[in-house]
N, CA, C, O and CB atoms as a CASP TS submission, in Angstrom:
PFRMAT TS
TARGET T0000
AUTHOR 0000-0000-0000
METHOD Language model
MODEL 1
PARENT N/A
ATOM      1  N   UNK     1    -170.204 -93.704  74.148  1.00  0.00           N
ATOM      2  CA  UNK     1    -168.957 -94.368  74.431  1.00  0.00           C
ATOM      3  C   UNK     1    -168.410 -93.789  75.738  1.00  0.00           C
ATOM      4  O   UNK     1    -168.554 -92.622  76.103  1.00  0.00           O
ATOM      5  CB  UNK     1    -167.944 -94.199  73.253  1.00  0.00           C
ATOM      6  N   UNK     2    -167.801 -94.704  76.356  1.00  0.00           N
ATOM      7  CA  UNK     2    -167.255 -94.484  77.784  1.00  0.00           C
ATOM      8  C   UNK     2    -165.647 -94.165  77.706  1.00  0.00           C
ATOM      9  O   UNK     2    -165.034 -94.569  76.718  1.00  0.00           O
ATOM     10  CB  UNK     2    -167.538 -95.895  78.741  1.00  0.00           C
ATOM     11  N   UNK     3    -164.950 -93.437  78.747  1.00  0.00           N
ATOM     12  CA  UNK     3    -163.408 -93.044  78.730  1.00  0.00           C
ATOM     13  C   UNK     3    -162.996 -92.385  79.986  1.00  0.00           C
ATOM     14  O   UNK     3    -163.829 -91.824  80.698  1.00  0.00           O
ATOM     15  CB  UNK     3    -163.049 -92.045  77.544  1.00  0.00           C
ATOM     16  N   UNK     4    -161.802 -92.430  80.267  1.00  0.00           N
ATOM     17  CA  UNK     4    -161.348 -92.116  81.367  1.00  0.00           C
ATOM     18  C   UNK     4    -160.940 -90.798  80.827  1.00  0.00           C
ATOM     19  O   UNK     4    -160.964 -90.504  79.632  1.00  0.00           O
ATOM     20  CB  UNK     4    -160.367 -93.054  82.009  1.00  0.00           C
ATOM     21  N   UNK     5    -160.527 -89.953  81.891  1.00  0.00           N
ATOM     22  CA  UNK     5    -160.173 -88.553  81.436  1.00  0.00           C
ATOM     23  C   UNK     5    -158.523 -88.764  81.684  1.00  0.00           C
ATOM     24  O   UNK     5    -158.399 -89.365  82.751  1.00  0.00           O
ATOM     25  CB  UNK     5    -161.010 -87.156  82.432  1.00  0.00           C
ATOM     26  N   UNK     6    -157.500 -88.547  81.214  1.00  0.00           N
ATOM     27  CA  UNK     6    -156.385 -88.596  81.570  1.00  0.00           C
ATOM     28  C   UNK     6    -155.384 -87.634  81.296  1.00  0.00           C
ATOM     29  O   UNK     6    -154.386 -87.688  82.014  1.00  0.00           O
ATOM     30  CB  UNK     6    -156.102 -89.530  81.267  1.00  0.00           C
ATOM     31  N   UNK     7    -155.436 -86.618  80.267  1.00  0.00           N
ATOM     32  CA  UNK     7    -154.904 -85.772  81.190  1.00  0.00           C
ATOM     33  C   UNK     7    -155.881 -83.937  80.355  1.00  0.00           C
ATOM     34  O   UNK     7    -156.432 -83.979  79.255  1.00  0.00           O
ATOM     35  CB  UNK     7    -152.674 -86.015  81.115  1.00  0.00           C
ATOM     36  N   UNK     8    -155.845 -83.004  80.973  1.00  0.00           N
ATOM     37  CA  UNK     8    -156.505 -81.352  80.759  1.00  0.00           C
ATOM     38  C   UNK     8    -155.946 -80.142  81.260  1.00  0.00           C
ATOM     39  O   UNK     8    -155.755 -79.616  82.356  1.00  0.00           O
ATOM     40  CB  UNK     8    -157.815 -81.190  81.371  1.00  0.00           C
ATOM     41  N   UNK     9    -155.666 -79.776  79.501  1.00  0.00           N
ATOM     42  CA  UNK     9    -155.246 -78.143  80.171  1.00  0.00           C
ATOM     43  C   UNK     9    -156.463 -76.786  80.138  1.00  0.00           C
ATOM     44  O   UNK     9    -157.077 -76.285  79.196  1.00  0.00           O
ATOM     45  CB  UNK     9    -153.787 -77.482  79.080  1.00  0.00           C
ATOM     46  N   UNK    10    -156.461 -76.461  81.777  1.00  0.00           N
ATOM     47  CA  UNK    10    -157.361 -75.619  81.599  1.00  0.00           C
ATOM     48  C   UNK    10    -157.362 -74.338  81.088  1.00  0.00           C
ATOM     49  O   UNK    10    -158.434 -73.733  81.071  1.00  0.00           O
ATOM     50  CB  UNK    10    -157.753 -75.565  82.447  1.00  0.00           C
ATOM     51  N   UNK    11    -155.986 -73.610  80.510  1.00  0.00           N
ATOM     52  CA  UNK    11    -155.627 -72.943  79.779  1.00  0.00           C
ATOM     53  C   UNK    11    -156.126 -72.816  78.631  1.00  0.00           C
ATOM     54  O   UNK    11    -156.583 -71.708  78.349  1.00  0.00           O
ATOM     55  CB  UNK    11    -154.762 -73.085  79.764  1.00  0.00           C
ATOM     56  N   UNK    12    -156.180 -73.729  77.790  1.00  0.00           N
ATOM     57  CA  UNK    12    -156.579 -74.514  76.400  1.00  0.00           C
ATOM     58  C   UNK    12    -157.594 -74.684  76.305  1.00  0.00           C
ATOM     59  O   UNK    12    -158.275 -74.131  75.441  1.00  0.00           O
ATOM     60  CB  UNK    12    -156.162 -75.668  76.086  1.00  0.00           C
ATOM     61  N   UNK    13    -158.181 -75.751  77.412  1.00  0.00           N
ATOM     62  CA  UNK    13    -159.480 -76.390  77.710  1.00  0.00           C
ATOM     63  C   UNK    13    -159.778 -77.402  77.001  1.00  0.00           C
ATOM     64  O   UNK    13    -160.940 -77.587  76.637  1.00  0.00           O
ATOM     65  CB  UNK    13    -160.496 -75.617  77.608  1.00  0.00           C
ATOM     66  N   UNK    14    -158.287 -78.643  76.525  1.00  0.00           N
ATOM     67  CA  UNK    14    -157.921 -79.228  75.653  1.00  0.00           C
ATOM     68  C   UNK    14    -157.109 -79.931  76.578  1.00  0.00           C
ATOM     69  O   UNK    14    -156.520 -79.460  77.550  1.00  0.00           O
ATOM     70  CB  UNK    14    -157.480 -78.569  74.532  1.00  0.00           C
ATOM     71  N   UNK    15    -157.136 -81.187  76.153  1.00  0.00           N
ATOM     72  CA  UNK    15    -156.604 -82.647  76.417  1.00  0.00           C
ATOM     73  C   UNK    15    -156.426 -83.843  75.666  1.00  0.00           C
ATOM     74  O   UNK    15    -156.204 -83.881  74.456  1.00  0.00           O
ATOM     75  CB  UNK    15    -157.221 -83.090  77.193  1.00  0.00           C
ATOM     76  N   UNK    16    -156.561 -85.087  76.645  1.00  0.00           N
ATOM     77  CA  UNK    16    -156.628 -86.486  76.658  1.00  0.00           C
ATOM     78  C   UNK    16    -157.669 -87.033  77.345  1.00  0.00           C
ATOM     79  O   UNK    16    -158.066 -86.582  78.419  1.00  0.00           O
ATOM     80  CB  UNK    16    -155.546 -87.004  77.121  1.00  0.00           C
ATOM     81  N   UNK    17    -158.268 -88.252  76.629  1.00  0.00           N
ATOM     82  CA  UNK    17    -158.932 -89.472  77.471  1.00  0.00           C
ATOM     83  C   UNK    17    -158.068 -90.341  77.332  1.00  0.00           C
ATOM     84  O   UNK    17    -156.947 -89.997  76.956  1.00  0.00           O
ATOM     85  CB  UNK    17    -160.303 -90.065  77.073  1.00  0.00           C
ATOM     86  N   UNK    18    -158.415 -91.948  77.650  1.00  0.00           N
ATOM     87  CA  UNK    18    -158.228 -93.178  77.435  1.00  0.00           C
ATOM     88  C   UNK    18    -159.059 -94.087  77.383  1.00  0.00           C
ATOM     89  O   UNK    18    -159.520 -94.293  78.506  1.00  0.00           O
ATOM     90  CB  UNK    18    -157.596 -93.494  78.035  1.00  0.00           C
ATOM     91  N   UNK    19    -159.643 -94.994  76.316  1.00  0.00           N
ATOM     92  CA  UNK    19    -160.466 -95.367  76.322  1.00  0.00           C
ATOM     93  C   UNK    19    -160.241 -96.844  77.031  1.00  0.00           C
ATOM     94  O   UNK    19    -159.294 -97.044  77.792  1.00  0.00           O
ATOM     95  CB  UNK    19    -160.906 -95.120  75.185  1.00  0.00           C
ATOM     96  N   UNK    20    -161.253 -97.895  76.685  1.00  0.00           N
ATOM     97  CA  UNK    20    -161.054 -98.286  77.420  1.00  0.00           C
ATOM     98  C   UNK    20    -159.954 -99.796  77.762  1.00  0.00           C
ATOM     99  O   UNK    20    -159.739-100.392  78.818  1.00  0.00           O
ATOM    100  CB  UNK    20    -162.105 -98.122  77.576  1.00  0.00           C
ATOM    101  N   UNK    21    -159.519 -99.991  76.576  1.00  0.00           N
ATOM    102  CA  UNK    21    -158.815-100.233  75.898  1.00  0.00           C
ATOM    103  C   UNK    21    -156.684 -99.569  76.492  1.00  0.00           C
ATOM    104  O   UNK    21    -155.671-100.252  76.643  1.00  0.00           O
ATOM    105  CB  UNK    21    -159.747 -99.645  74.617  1.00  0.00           C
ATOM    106  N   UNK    22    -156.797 -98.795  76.566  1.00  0.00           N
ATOM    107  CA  UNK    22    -155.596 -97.879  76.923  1.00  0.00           C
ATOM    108  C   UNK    22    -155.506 -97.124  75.794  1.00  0.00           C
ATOM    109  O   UNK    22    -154.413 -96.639  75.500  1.00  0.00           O
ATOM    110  CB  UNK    22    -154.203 -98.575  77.256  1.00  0.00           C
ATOM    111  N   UNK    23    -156.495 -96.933  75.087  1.00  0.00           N
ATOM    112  CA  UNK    23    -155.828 -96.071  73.611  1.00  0.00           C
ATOM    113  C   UNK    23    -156.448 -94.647  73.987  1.00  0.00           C
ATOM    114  O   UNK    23    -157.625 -94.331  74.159  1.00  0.00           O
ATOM    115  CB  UNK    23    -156.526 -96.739  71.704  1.00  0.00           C
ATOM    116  N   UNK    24    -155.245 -93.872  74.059  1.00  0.00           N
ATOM    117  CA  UNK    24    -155.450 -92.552  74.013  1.00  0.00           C
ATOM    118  C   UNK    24    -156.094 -91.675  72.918  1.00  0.00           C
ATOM    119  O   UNK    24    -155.888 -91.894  71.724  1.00  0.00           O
ATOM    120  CB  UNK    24    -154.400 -92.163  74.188  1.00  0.00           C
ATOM    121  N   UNK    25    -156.759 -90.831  73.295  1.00  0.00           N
ATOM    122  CA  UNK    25    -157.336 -90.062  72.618  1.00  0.00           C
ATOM    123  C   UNK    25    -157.269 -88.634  73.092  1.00  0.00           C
ATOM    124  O   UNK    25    -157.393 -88.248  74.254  1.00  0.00           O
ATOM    125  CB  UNK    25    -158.476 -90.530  72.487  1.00  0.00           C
ATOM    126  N   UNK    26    -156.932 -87.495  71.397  1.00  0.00           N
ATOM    127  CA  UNK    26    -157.317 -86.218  72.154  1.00  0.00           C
ATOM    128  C   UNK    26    -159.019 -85.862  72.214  1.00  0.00           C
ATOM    129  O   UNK    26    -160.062 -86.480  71.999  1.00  0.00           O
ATOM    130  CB  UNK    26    -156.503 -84.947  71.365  1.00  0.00           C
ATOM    131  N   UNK    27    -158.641 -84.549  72.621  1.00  0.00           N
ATOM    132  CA  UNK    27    -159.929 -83.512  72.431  1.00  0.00           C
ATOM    133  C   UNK    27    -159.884 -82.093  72.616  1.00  0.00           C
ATOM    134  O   UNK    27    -159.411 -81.704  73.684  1.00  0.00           O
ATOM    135  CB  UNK    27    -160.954 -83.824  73.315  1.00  0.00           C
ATOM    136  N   UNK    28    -160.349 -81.100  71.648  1.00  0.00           N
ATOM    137  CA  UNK    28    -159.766 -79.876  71.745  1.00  0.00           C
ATOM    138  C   UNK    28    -160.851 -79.025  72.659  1.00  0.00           C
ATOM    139  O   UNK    28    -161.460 -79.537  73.599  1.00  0.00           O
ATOM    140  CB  UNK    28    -159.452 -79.268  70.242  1.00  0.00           C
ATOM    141  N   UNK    29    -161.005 -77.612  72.231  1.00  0.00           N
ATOM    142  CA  UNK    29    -161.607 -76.805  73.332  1.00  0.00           C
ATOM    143  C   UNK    29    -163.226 -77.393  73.120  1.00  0.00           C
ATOM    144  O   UNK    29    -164.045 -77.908  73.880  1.00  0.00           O
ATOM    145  CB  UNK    29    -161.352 -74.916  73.104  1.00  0.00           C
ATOM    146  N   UNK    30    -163.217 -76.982  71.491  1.00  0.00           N
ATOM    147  CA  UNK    30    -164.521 -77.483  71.213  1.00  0.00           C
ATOM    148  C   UNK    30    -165.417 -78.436  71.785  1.00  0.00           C
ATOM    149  O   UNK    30    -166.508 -78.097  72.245  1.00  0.00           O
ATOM    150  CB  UNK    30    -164.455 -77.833  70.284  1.00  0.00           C
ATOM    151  N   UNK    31    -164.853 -80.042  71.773  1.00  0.00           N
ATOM    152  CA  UNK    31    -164.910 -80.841  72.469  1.00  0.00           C
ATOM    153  C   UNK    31    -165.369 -80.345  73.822  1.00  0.00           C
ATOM    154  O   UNK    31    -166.521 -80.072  74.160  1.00  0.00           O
ATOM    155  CB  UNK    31    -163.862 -81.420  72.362  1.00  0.00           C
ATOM    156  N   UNK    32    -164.261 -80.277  74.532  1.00  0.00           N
ATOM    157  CA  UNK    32    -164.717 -80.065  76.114  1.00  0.00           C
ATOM    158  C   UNK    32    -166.235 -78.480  76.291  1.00  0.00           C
ATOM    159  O   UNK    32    -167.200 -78.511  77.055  1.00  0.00           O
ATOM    160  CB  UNK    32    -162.717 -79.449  77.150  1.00  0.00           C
ATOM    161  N   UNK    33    -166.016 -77.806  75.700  1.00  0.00           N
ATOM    162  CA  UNK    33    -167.091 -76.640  75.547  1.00  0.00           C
ATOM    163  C   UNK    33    -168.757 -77.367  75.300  1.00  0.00           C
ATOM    164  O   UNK    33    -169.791 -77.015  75.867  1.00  0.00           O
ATOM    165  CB  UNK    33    -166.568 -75.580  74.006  1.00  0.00           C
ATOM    166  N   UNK    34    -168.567 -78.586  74.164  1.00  0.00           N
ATOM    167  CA  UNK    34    -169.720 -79.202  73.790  1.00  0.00           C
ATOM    168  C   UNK    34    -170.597 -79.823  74.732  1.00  0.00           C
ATOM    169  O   UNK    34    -171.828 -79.837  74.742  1.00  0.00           O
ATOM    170  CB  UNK    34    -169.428 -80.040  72.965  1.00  0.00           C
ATOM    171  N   UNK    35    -169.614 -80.434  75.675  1.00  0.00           N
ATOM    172  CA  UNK    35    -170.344 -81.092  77.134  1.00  0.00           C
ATOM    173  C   UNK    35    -170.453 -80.338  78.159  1.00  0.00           C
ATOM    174  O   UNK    35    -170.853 -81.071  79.063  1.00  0.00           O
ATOM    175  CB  UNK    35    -169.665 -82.216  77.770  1.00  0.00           C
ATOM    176  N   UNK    36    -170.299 -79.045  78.633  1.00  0.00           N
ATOM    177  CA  UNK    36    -170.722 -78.076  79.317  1.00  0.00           C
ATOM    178  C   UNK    36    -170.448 -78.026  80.747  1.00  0.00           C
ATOM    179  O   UNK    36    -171.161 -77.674  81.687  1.00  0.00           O
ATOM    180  CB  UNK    36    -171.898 -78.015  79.100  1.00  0.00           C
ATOM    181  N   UNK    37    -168.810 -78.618  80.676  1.00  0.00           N
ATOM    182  CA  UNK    37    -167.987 -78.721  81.881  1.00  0.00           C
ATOM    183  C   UNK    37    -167.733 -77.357  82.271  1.00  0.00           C
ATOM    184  O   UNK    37    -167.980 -76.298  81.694  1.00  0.00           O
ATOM    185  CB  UNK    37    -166.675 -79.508  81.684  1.00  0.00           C
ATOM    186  N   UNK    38    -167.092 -77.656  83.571  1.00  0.00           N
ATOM    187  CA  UNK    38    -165.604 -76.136  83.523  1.00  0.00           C
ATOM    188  C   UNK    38    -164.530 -76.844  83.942  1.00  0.00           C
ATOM    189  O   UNK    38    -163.488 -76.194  84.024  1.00  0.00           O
ATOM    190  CB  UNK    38    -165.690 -74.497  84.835  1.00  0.00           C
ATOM    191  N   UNK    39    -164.478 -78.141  84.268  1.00  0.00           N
ATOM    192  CA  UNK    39    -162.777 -78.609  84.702  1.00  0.00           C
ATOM    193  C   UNK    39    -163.327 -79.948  84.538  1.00  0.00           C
ATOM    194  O   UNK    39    -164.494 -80.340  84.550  1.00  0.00           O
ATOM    195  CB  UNK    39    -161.897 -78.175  86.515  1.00  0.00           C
ATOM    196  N   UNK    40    -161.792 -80.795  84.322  1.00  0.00           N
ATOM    197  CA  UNK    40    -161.433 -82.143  84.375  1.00  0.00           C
ATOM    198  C   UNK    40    -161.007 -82.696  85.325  1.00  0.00           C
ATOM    199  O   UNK    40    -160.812 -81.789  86.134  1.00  0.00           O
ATOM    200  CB  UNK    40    -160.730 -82.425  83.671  1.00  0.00           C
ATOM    201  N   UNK    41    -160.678 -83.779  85.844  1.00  0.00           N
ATOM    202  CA  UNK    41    -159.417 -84.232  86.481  1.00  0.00           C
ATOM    203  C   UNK    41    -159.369 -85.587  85.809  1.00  0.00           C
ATOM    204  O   UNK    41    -160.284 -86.299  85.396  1.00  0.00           O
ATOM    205  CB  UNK    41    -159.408 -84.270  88.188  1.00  0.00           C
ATOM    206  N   UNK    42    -157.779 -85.787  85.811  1.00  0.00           N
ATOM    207  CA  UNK    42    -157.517 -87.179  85.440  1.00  0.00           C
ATOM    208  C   UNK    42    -158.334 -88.709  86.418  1.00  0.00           C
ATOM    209  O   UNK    42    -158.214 -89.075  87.587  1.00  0.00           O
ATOM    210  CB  UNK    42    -155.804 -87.170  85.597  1.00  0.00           C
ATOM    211  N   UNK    43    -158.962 -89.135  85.504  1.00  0.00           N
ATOM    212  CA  UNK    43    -159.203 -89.977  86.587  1.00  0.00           C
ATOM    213  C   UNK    43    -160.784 -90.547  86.697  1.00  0.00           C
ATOM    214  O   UNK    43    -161.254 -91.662  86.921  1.00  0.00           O
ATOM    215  CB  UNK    43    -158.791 -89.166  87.838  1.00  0.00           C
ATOM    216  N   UNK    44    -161.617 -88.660  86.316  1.00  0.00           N
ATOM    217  CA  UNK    44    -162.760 -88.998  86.480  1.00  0.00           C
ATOM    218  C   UNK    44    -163.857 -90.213  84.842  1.00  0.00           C
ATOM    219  O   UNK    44    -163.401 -90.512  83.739  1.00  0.00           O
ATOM    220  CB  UNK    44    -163.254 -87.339  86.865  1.00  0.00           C
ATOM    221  N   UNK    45    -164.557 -90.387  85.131  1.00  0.00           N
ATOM    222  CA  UNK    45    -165.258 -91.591  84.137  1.00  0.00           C
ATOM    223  C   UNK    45    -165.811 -90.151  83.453  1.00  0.00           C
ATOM    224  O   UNK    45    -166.196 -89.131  84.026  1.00  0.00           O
ATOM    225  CB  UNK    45    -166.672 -93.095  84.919  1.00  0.00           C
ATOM    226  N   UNK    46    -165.677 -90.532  81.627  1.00  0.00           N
ATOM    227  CA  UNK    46    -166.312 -89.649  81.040  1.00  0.00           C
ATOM    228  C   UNK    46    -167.272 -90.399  79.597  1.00  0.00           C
ATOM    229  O   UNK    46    -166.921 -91.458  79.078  1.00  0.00           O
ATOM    230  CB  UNK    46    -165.156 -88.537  80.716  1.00  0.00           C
ATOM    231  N   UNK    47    -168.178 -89.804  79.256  1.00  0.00           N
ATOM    232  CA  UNK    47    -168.949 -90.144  78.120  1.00  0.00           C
ATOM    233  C   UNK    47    -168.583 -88.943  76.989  1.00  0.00           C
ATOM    234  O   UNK    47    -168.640 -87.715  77.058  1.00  0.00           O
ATOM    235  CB  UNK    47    -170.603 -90.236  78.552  1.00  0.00           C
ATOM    236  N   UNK    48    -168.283 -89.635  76.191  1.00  0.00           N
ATOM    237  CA  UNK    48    -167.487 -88.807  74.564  1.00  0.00           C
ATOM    238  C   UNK    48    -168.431 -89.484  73.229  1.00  0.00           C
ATOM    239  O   UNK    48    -169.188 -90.455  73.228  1.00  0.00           O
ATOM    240  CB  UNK    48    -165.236 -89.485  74.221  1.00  0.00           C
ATOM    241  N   UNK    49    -168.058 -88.579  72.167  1.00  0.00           N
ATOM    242  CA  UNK    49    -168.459 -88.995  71.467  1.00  0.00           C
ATOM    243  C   UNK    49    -167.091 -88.600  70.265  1.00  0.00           C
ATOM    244  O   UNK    49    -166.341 -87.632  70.386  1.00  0.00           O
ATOM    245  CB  UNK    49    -169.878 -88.607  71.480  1.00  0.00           C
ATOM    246  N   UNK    50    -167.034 -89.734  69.019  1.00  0.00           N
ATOM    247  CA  UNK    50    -165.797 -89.647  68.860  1.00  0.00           C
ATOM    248  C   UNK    50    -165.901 -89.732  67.300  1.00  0.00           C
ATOM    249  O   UNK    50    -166.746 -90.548  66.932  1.00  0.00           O
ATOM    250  CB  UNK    50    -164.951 -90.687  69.670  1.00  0.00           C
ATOM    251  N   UNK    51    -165.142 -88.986  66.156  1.00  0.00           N
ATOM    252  CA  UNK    51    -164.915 -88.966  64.931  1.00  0.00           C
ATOM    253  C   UNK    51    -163.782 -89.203  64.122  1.00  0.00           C
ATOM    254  O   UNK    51    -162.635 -89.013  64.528  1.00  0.00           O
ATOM    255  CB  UNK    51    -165.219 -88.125  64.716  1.00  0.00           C
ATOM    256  N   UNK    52    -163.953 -89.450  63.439  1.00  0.00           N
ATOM    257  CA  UNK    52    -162.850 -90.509  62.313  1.00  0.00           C
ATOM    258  C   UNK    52    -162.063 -91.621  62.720  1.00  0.00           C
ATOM    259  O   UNK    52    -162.190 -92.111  63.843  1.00  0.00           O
ATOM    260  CB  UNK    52    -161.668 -89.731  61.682  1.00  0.00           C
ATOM    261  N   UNK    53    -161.044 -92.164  61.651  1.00  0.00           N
ATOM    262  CA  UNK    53    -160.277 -93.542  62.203  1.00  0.00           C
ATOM    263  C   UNK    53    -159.077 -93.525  62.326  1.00  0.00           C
ATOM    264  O   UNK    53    -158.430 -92.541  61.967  1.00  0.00           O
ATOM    265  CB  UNK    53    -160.388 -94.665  61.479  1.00  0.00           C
ATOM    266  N   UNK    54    -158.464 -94.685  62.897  1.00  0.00           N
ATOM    267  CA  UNK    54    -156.895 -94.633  62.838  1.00  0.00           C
ATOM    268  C   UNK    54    -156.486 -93.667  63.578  1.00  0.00           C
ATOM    269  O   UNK    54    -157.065 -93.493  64.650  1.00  0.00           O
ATOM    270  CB  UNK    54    -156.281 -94.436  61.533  1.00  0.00           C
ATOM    271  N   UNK    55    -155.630 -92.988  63.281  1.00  0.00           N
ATOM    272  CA  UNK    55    -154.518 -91.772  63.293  1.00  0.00           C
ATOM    273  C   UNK    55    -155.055 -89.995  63.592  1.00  0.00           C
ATOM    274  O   UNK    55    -154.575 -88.972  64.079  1.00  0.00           O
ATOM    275  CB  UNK    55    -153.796 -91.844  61.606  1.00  0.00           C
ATOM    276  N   UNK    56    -156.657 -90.561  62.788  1.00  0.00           N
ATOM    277  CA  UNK    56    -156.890 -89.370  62.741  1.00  0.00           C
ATOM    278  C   UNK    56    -158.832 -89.164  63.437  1.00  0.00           C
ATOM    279  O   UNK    56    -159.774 -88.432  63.134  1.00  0.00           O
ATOM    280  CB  UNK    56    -156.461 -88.952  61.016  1.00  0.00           C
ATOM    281  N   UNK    57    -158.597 -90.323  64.504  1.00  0.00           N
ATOM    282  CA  UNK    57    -159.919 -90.377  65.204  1.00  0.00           C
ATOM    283  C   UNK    57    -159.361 -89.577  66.653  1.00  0.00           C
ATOM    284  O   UNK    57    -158.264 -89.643  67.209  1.00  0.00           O
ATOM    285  CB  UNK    57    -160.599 -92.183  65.417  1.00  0.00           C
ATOM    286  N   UNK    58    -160.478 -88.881  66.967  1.00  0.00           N
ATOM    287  CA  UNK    58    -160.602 -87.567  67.742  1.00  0.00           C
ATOM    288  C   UNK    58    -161.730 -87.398  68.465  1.00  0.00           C
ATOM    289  O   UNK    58    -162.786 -87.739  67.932  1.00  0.00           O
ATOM    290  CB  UNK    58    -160.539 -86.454  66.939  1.00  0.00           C
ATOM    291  N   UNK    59    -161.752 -86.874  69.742  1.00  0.00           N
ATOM    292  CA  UNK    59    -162.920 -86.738  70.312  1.00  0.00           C
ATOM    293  C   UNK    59    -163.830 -85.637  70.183  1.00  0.00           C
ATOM    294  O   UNK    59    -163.482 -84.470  70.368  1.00  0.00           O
ATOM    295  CB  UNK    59    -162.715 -86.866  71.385  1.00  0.00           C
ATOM    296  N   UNK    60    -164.841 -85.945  69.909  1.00  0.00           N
ATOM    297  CA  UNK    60    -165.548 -84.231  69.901  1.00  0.00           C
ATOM    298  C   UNK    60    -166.975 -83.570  70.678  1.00  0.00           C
ATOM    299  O   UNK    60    -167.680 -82.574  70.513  1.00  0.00           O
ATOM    300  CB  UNK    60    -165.958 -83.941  68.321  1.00  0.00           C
ATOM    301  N   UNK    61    -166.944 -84.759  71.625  1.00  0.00           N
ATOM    302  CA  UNK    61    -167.632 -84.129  72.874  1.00  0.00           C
ATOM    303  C   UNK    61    -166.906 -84.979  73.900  1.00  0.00           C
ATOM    304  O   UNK    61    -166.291 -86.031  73.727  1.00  0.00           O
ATOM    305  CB  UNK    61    -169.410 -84.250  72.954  1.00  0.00           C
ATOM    306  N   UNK    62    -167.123 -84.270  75.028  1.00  0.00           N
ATOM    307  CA  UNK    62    -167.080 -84.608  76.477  1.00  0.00           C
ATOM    308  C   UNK    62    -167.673 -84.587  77.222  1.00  0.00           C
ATOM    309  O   UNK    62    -168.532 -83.796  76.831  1.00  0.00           O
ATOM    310  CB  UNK    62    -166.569 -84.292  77.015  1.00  0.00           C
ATOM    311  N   UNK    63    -167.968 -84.914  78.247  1.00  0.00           N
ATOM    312  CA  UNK    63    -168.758 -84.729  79.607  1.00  0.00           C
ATOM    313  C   UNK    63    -168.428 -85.637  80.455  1.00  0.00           C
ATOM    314  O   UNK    63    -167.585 -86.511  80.251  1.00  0.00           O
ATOM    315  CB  UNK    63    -170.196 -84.786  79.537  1.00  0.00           C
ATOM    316  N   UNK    64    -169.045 -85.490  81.413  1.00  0.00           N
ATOM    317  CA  UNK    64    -169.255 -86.388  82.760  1.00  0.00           C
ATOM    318  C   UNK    64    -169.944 -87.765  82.364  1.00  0.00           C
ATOM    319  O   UNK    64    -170.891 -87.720  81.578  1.00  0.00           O
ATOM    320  CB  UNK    64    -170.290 -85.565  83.932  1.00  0.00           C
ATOM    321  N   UNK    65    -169.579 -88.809  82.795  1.00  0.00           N
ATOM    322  CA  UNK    65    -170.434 -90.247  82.990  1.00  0.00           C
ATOM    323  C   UNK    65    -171.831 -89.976  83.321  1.00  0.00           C
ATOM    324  O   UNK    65    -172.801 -90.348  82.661  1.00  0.00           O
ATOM    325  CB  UNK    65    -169.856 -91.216  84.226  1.00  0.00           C
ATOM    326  N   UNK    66    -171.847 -89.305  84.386  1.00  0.00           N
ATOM    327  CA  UNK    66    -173.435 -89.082  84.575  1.00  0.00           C
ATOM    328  C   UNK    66    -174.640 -88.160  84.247  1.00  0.00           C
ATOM    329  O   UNK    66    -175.828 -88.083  84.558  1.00  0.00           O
ATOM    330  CB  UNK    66    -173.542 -89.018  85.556  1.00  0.00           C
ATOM    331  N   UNK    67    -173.517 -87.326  83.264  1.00  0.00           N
ATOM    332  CA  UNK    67    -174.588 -86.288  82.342  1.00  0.00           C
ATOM    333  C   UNK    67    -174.860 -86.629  81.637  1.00  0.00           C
ATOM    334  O   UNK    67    -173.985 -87.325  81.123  1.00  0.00           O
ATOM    335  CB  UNK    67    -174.440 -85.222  81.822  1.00  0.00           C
ATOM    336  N   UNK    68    -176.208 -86.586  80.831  1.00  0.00           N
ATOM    337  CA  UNK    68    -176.546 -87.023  79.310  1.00  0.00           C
ATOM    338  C   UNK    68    -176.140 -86.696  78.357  1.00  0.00           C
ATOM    339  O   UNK    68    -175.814 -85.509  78.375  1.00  0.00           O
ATOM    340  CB  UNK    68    -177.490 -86.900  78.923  1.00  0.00           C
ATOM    341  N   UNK    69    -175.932 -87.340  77.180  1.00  0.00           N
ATOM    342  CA  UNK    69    -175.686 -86.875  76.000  1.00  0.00           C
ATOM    343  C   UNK    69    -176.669 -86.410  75.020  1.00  0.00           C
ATOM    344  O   UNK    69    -177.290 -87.224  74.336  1.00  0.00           O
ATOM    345  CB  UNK    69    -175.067 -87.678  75.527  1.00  0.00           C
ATOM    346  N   UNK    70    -176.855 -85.080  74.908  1.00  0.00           N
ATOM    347  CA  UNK    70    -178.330 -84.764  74.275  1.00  0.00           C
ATOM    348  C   UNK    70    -178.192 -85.287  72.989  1.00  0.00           C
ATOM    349  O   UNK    70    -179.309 -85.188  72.482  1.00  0.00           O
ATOM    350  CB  UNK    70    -178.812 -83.146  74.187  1.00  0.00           C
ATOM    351  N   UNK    71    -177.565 -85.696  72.337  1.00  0.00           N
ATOM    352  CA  UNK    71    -177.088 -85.889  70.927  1.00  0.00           C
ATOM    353  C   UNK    71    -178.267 -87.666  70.663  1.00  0.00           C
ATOM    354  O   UNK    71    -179.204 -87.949  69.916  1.00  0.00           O
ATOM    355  CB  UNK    71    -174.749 -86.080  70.895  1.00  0.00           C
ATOM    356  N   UNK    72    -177.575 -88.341  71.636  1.00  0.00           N
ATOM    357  CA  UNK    72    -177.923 -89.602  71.754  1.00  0.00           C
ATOM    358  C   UNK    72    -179.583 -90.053  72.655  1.00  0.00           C
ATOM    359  O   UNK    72    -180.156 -91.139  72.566  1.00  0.00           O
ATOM    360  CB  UNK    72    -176.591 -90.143  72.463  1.00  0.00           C
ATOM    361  N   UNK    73    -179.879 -89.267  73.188  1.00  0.00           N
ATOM    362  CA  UNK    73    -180.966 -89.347  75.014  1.00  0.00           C
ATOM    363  C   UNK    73    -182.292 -89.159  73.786  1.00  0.00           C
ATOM    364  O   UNK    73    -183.468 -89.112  74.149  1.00  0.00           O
ATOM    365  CB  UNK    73    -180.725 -87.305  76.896  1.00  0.00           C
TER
END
């Protein structure tokens, strides 16, 4: 699944996407640690992978658009 990054604290290492849609989504350290970044910026195209529904759907990987997802590849 595809998402914009919109907003990251690098403190935390925890944020927001938006998919594509406009529906926001978080993601905690875990998340961002899983895709093997070191920074975000709002803005850039990201590939996530995402768990549960409603209220309580959450992201739990991140990365770059153009890195693979070993999960899925």
């Amino acid at each position: 699944m595809q998402a914009t990054a919109f907003t990251y604290d690098p403190a935390t290492r925890s944020g927001s996407v938006l998919l594509d849609d406009g529906t926001p989504l978080p993601f905690d350290a875990a998340a961002f640690d899983a895709g093997g970044l070191r920074l975000l910026r709002p803005g850039q195209r990201l590939r996530i992978r995402t768990e549960g529904t409603g209220v309580s759907r959450h992201v739990t990987f991140v990365t770059l658009q153009t890195f693979p997802d070993p999960v899925q590849d």
